[in-house]
C-alpha positions in Angstrom: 164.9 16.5 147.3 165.2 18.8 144.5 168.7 20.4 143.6 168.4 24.6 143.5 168.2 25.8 139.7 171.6 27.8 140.5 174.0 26.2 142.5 176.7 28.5 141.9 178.8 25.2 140.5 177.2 24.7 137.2 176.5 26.9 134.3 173.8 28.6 134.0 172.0 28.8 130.6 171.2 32.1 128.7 169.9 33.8 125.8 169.9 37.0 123.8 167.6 38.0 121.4 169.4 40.0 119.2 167.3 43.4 117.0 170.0 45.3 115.7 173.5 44.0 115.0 176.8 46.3 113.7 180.0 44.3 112.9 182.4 46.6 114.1 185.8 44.1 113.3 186.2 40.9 112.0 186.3 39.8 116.0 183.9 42.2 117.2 180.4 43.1 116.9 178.0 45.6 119.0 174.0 44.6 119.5 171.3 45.9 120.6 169.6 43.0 122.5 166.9 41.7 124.6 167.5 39.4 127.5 165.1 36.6 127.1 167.0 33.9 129.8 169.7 35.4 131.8 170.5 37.5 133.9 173.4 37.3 131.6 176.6 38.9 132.9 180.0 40.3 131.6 182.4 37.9 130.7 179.2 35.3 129.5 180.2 32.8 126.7 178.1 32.6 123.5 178.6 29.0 121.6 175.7 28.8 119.7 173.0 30.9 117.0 169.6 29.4 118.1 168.6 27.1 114.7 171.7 27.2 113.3 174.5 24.2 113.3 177.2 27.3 112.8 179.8 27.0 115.9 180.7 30.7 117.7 182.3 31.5 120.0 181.6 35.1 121.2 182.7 36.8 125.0 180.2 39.3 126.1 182.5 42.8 127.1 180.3 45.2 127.5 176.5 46.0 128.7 175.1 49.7 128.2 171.5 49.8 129.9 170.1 53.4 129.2 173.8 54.9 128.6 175.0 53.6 131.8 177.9 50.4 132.3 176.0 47.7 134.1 177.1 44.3 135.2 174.4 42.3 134.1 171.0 42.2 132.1 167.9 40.8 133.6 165.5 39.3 131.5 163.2 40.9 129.0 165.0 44.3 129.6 167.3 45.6 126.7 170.8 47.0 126.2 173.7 47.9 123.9 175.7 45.2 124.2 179.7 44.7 122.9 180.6 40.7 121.8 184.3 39.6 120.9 185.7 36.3 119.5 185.1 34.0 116.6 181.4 34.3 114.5 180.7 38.1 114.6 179.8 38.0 111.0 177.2 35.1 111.4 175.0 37.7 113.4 172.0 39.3 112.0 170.2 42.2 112.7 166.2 41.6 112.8 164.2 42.5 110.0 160.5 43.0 109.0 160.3 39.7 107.5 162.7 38.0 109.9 162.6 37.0 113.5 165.4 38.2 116.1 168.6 35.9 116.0 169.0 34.3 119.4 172.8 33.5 120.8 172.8 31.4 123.4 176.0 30.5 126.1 177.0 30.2 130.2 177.4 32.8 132.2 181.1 32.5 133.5 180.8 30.4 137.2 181.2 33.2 139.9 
């Protein structure tokens, strides 16, 4: 017997993909985004820049899907996101000759 992927007692893995990126503060930083593994909900916890050994650790306050507040982001739709904490200035925004940044966390358990 198989365990269901979301238990509703363990973390659940997601990713953002990250096009644009302004630094706003030292602690905070908004992002246009895709959602490539989610959905990924307010309050999620970023630890980690996909390739990179740099540590972060960014809170996800804010999602704006087509001007509206939303809760969550399913994935490969795109928003205007707000992220808070420690690492702000480690993201990028996308460029012709680079690929996205990807930040990767846990949504917080329900």
């Amino acid at each position: 017997m198989t365990e269901p992927l979301n238990t509703g007692s363990h973390a659940v893995e997601v990713e953002l993909a990250i096009d644009q990126v302004t630094i706003v503060s030292p602690a905070e930083a908004t992002a246009t985004v895709r959602c490539m593994l989610g959905p990924v909900r307010l309050g999620t916890r970023f630890d980690r820049i996909r390739d990179s050994a740099e540590a972060i650790d960014l809170e996800l306050t804010q999602i704006l899907a087509y001007h509206r507040s939303v809760e969550e982001l399913d994935p490969v739709h795109t928003a205007l996101v707000t992220l808070r904490g420690t690492g702000v200035q480690l993201l990028t925004s996308a460029t012709p000759r680079s690929r996205w940044q990807s930040i990767r966390g846990t949504n917080p358990l329900p």
